[in-house]
Each structure stands twice: as structure tokens, then as C-alpha cells.
N, C-alpha and C positions, 0 to 999 in steps of 0.2 A: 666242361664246355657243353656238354650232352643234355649237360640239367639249366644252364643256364638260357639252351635255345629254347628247351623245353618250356623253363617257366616265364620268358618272355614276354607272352601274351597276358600271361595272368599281372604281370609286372605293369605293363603297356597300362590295360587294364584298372588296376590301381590306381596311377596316375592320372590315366582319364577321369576317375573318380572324383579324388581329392582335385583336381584342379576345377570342376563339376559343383563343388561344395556352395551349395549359396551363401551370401552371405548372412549375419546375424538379423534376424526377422524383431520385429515389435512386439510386447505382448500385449496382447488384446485387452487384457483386461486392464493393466496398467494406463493402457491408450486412454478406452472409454474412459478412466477415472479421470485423468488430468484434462481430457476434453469438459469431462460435464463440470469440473471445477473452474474451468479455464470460464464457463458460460457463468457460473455464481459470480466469479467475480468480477465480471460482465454485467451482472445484475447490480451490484452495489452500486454502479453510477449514477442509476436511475434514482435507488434505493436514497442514493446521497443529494440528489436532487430534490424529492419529494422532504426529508427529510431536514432540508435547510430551505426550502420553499415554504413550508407552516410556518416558519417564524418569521418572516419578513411582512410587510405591509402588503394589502391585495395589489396593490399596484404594480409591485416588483416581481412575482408572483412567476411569470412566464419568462423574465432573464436571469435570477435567479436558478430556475429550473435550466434553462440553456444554457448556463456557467455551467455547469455537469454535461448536458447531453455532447455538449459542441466540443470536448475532449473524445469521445468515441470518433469522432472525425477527423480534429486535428490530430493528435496521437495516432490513431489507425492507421494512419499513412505516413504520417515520420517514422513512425518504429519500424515500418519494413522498409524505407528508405535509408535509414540511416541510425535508427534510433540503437535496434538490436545489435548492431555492428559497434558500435561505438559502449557499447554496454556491455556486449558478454565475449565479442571477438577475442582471442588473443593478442597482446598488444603492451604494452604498460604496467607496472604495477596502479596506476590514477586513470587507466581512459584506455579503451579496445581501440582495436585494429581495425582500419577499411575495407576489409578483405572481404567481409560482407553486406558489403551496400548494396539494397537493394534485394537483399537474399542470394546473393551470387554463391555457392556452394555450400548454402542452408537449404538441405534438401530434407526425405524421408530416413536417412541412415542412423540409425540408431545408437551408432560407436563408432572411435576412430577419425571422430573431426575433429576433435582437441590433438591428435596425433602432435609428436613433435615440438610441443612448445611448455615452458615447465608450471608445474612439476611433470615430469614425465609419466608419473605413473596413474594422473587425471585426465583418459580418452574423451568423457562425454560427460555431458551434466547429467544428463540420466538414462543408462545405457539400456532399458527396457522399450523405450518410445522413440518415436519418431523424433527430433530433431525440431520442425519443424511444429510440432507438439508442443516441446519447450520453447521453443519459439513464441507463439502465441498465446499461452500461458503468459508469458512473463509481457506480452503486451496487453495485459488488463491488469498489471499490476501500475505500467507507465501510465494508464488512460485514468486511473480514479486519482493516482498521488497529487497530479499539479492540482486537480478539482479539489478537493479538500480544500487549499489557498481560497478560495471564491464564498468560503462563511468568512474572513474576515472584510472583505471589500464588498460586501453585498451592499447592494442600493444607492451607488455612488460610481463606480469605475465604468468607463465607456465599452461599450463590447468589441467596440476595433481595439481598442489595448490592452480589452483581459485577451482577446485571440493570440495579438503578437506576444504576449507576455508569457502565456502560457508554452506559446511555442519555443519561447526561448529560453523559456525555463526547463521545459523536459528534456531541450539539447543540452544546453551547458551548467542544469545543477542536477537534476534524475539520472543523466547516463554517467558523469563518473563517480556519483556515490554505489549505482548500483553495479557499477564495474569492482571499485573497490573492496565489498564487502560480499559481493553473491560470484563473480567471473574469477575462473580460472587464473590464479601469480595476481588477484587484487591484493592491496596495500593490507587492506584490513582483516580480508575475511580467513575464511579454513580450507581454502585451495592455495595453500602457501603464502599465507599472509600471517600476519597478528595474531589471528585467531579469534576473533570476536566472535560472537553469538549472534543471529539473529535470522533466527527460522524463517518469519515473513516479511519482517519487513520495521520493524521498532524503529530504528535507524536510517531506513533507504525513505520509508513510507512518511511514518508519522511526527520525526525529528524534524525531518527536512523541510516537507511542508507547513508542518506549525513553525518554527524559526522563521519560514520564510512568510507565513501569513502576517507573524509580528513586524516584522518588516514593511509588511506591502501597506497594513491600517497605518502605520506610523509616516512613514513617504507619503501616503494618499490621503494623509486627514481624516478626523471624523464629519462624516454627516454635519447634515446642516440641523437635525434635528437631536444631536446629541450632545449633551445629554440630557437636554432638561424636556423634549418631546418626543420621548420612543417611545411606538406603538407596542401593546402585547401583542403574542404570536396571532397570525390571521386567523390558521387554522390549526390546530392542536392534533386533531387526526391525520393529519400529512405526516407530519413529525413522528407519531406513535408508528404511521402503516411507512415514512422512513427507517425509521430504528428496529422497525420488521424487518423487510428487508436485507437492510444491513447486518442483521445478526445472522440471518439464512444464509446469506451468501459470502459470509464471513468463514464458515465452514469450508469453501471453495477457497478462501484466503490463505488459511493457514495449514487445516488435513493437508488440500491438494501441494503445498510446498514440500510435502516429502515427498514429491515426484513419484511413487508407486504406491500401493495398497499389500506388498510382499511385507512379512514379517523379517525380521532378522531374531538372534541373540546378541547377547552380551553377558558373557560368563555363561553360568546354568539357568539365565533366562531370557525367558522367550521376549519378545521388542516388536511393536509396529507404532511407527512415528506418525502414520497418518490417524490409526484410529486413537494414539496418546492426543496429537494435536487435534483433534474433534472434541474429546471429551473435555478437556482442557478450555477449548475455544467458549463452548455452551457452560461451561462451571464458571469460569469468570466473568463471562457477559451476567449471569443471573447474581453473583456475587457484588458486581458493581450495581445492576439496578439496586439489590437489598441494602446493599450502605446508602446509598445516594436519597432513596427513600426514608433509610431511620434517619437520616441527618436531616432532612428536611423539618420530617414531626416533630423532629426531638428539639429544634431551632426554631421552625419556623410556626409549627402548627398544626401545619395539613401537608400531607404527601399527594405531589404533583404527577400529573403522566409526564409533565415534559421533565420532569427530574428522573421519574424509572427510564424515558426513552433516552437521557444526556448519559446516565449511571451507567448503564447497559454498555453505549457508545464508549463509556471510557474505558471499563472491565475489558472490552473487545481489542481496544487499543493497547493496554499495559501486558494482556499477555499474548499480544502479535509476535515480537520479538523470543516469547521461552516457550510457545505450545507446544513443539513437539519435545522439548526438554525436562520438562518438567511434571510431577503426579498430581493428579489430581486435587490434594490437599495444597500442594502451591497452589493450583490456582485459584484456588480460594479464597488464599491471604492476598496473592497478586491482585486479585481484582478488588478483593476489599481496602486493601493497600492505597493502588491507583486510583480506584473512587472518591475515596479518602479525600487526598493529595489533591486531586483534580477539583472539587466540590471548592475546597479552598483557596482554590486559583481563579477560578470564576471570581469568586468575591474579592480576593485581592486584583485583580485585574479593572473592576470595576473604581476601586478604589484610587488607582492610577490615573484613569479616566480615557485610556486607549481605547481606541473603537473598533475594537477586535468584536465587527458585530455580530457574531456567533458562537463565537468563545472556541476558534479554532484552535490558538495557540493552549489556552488552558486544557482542551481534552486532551488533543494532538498531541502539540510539544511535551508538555508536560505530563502526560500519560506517555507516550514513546521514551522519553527518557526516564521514566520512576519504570518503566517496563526495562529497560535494558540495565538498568540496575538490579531490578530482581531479579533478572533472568542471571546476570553473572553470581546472584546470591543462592538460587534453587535449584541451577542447574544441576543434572546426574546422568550418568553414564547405563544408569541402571533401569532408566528410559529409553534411550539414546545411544548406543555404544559410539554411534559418529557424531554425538558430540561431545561434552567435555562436562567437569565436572564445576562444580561452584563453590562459594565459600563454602558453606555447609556443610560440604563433602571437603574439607580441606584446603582447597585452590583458590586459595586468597589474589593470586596474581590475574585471576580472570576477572577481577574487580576493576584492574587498574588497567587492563586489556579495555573493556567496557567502556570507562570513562574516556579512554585517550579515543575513540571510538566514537564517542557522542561529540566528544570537541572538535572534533573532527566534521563532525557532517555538521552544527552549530555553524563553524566558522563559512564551511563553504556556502550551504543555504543563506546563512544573513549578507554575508558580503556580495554574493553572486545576486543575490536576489536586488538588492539595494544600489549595485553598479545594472542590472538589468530594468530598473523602473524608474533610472534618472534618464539611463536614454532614450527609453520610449518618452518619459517626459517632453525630453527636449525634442522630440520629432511630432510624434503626433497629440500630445495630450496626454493625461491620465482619466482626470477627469469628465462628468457631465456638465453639461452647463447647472447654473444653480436653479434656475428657470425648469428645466428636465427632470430635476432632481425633486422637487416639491410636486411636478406633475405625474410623477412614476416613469421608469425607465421601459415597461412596457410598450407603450405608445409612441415613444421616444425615440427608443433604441430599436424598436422591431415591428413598430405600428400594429400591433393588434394585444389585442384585452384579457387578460385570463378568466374572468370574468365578464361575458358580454353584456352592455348596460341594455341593449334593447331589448335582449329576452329578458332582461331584469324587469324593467318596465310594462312589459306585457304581465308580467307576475302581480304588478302592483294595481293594472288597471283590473285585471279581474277578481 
């Protein structure tokens, strides 16, 4: 009794400690990484702007370039409305929970908001950062996806129905793909789902949106000038300082999805998923310019910049889906692969005569799915310990994971997309007048010039 009054205090003590204990803090360095990535991939929209702005007619020039800007708006304020909640909440194995609309207890905590909902043993999407971190991160992956869609209906779709279109495309085809395959008990992904692969996005990003671009040329017609009067690209350096861009901020794409800059193991070796998916990222981008450009020579003649800047864009795309999975040497073949692939979807697409007028579906689609295929073929554990391995390594079932995976987001994108542009049809239009259309959507659509003709004129009189 003597000793127990005695250590009392020291007891008391204790407990005032431990209950004193703050909680689990952020780490700093993880923070800054996903922020300044979170800003890259922030940049690509622009990047994607300039980037499908060179090839269209000067006239189209500045709605073109706002089919990209005008998603950093709408998206920016759906996704903390409603977007994030419905995307990574708790909820569904097909579609999150309401619990966070509006941000309602998406705060700074680091761990412990996944608490309670299964798998149980998955507290946080990335227990190093803030919360809110991941949070906004993954609202610049929602703000570029629907953009993408806007190379195949360029120069022709009214800007009051690519608004509402887009808006209702990022609620009801973006938030439960990317519920399913990246959220916590989704259908598809590796928080107790399927198991699918898909580090940035092969499937959320690039499947979806191409599917759905084929859809939107196909419902919306071609141009009035297709195909027998299409202009070559305006400017050619837009495209090249696009496809800049896009490869810079691409690193922000796919590094920044390992959510930290911490190494792990697997087995007796050492693993870091963000600087694998970097070097990854930069190998297959330069691997798809290099095919895109023999193929051209060797076919056509002469190598193009807008062939290195399309090649590039597709390398970038087919290994979205396996960067952090995969060494270096895949990505090699992945981009040379996708490039490939993609080169000859262009031309068969043409041959169709769909007016897919950017050739979104053929990089897109068809690069996001020849990517989610390679990735179930390259993948290894010996990169990656949290992910999984691939044919190559044995795991022939992660082929057929893959595929039911791609059918998957195929069917939602074309059908969602295709019941979402009959109703705006039937409500306000799809189209410009044909009148608008021959005079440029510029002046039309937003009354001013990207080119101003009076300083032109001054230029001519002197």
C-alpha cells in the first residue's frame, strides 16, 4: 500500500502523458512532394490546351484552348462539393459515400479516417500527408480526364453543352470508375477489390475518356468540313510547347501517385515507387516519340514534330497505368509497344471516317488499353512489393484481372457518355449552328479573336 501511494504520482504522471500524446503529424517532405506534383498535374491542362489548340483552324483557337481551361473551374468546385465524396468516400463497392460533401471531415489528419469501414486494415490512402493533400491531388487528376474528351468534338460542339456535358460527365462516369479501381472495398482495385493494376490512371484516365470521346464524335457528327476540307495544324509550336508540357507535368502524374518519396523493400531489395514511376514515366515518353518518328521515315518519308509530339503523348499514356510497376527496360517496350499500336489506329480511324478530330480515341483509348495490358504483362513485385506481379513473372490471372477491368470502364464510359449527350441533345442542343461553324467558334461562342485582325492590319499597312 506504502509503494502504491508512493508511486501514485509518477503513475498520475504517466497517464497525463500518454493521454498528452499528439497525434500522428505529416511528413514534411512527403507533404511538399504530393503538393508540388499535385501543381504538375495542374499544369497539364493548360499543357493539353495549347497542345490540341495547334491543330485546329485559327479560328477555333481560343475555344479550343477553353475546352481545357474551363474544367479547372467546373471540376474545382464539383470535386470539393461533391466530386471527392462520391469518388473516394467509403461507401459501395461501384460509388463512395456522402459523408463527405463539401469536405465535411476531410480535414489535415493524416490517418484514421478510413477507420471502420473494410478492409479494416486500410486507415488512410496515404498515411504520411495530410488528408486533404490527397484530396487535392486527386482533384487534378478529375480536372484534365473529362478534358481530354474536347480533341474529339473540337470545332463544332457549343460551349453551353461541352460545360453541361462535362459536368456530368465527371459526376456520373469519373467518380465511379475512380471509386472503383483507386477507393477504399472499390470493385476493381487493390483495396479489396479484383485486384487490378493501375498506378495513374490507364483505366480511370485514359480508357474512359477515349471510349467516351468515340462516342461524343460519333452522336455529334463530323464537321462540316470533313473530310474532304481539313485544315493542317495552325500552329505546329503550340503542339510541340503542348507535348512539353505534358511530358513535364506528367512526372507529377504518375511519380506523385505513389503518394510519398519514402523507399520501401521487397525481399533483399531496396524499392521506391515514386522515383521507379519517374524514370519509367521519361523512358516511355522518349521511346514513343523514337517509334512514332521511324515509323513515319520509314512510311512516309520525313519525320514530323507533330508525329515526335503525338509519339511522345502516346508513350506517356500506355505507361500511365504500369510506372510504378514496372523497370525500366519495360518501359521501353511499353512505349515502343503503345506507339506502335497507336500510329496504326490513327490511320485505321481515318479510314473509318469518324471524326474523332484529334485522334483522342486512338492515343487515349487505345493507348490506355494496350497500357493496361502491358502493365498486367510486366508487372513485378521486385519494383513494387504493393503491387503484384505479371505474366512474366508467372501470374497469368492478372491478364484476365486487366481485361475484365478495361470492359468494365469501356462499357461505363460509352454507354454513360452516349445516354449523357442524348439528353443534353434533347434539352439544349449539341451543336453550333452551321453558319458559326464555317465562321469560327471563337467570335461565336465567346466573341473575341485569338488572333486580333486589327493589329494584323496594322502589321500589313506598315
Amino acid at each position: 500500500m506504502t509503494l502504491f501511494l508512493l508511486g501514485g504520482p509518477l503513475i498520475g504522471g504517466a497517464l497525463a502523458q500518454a493521454a498528452a500524446t499528439p497525434p500522428p503529424t505529416a511528413d514534411t517532405g512527403d507533404t511538399a512532394f504530393m503538393l508540388i506534383s499535385a501543381a504538375l498535374v495542374l499544369l497539364m491542362t493548360p499543357g493539353l490546351a495549347f497542345f490540341y489548340g495547334g491543330f485546329v483552324r485559327s479560328r477555333n483557337i481560343l475555344n479550343t484552348l477553353m475546352m481545357s481551361f474551363v474544367l479547372m473551374a467546373i471540376v474545382g468546385v464539383t470535386w470539393i462539393l461533391w466530386g471527392y465524396s462520391l469518388s473516394f468516400a467509403p461507401g459501395t463497392p461501384f460509388i463512395g459515400g456522402l459523408q463527405w460533401l463539401g469536405l465535411n471531415g476531410v480535414g489535415l489528419d493524416v490517418t484514421g479516417y478510413l477507420q471502420g469501414s473494410n478492409p479494416p486494415e486500410v486507415v488512410s490512402y496515404a498515411g504520411t500527408i495530410p488528408h486533404q493533400a490527397f484530396m487535392i491531388y486527386q482533384a487534378m487528376f478529375a480536372i484534365i480526364t473529362p478534358a481530354l474528351i474536347s480533341g474529339a468534338i473540337a470545332e463544332r460542339m457549343s460551349f453551353k453543352a461541352y460545360a453541361l456535358f462535362v459536368l456530368l460527365w465527371s459526376t456520373f462516369i469519373y467518380t465511379p470508375l475512380a471509386h472503383m479501381v483507386w477507393a477504399k472495398g472499390g470493385f476493381l482495385g487493390l483495396y479489396g477489390g479484383l485486384g487490378a493494376l493501375d498506378f495513374a490512371g490507364g483505366t480511370v484516365v485514359h480508357i474512359s475518356s477515349g471510349v467516351s470521346a468515340l462516342v461524343a464524335a460519333i452522336v455529334l457528327g463530323p464537321r462540316k468540313s470533313h473530310p474532304d476540307r481539313l485544315s493542317p495544324p495552325h500552329n505546329v509550336p503550340f503542339i510541340l510547347l503542348g507535348a512539353g508540357l505534358l511530358w513535364f507535368g506528367w512526372f507529377g502524374f504518375n511519380a506523385g501517385s505513389a503518394l510519398s518519396i519514402a523507399s520501401g523493400t521487397s525481399g533483399n531489395l531496396v524499392t521506391n515507387a515514386a522515383t521507379t514511376a519517374f524514370v519509367a514515366t521519361n523512358t516511355s515518353a522518349a521511346a514513343g516519340a523514337l517509334m512514332w518518328l521511324i515509323l513515319e521515315a520509314a512510311l512516309r518519308g520525313k519525320p514530323t514534330a507533330v508525329g515526335a509530339a503525338t509519339g511522345a503523348v502516346a508513350g506517356l499514356v500506355g505507361i500511365t497505368p504500369a510506372a510504378g510497376f514496372v523497370t525500366p527496360l519495360s518501359a521501353i517496350l511499353i512505349g515502343f509497344i503503345t506507339a506502335f499500336v497507336c500510329f496504326y489506329a490513327v490511320s485505321f480511324k481515318h479510314k473509318l471516317k469518324v471524326d474523332d478530330a484529334l485522334d483522342t480515341y486512338p492515343v487515349h483509348g487505345v493507348g490506355g488499353t494496350v497500357g493496361a495490358i502491358l502493365t498486367a504483362i510486366f508487372a513485378t513485385v521486385e519494383v513494387n512489393s504493393a503491387g503484384k506481379n505479371g505474366v512474366l513473372k508467372g501470374n497469368f490471372s492478372e491478364l484476365g484481372v486487366e481485361l475484365v477491368a478495361i470492359v468494365i470502364a469501356y462499357v461505363i464510359a460509352a454507354v454513360g457518355t452516349w445516354i449523357i449527350l442524348k439528353i443534353i441533345e434533347a434539352t439544349v442542343g449539341l451543336r453550333v449552328k452551321e453558319e458559326a461553324e464555317y465562321q469560327g467558334l471563337d467570335i461565336n461562342e465567346h466573341g473575341e479573336e485569338g488572333y486580333n485582325s486589327e493589329f494584323s492590319d496594322r502589321i500589313n499597312v506598315s
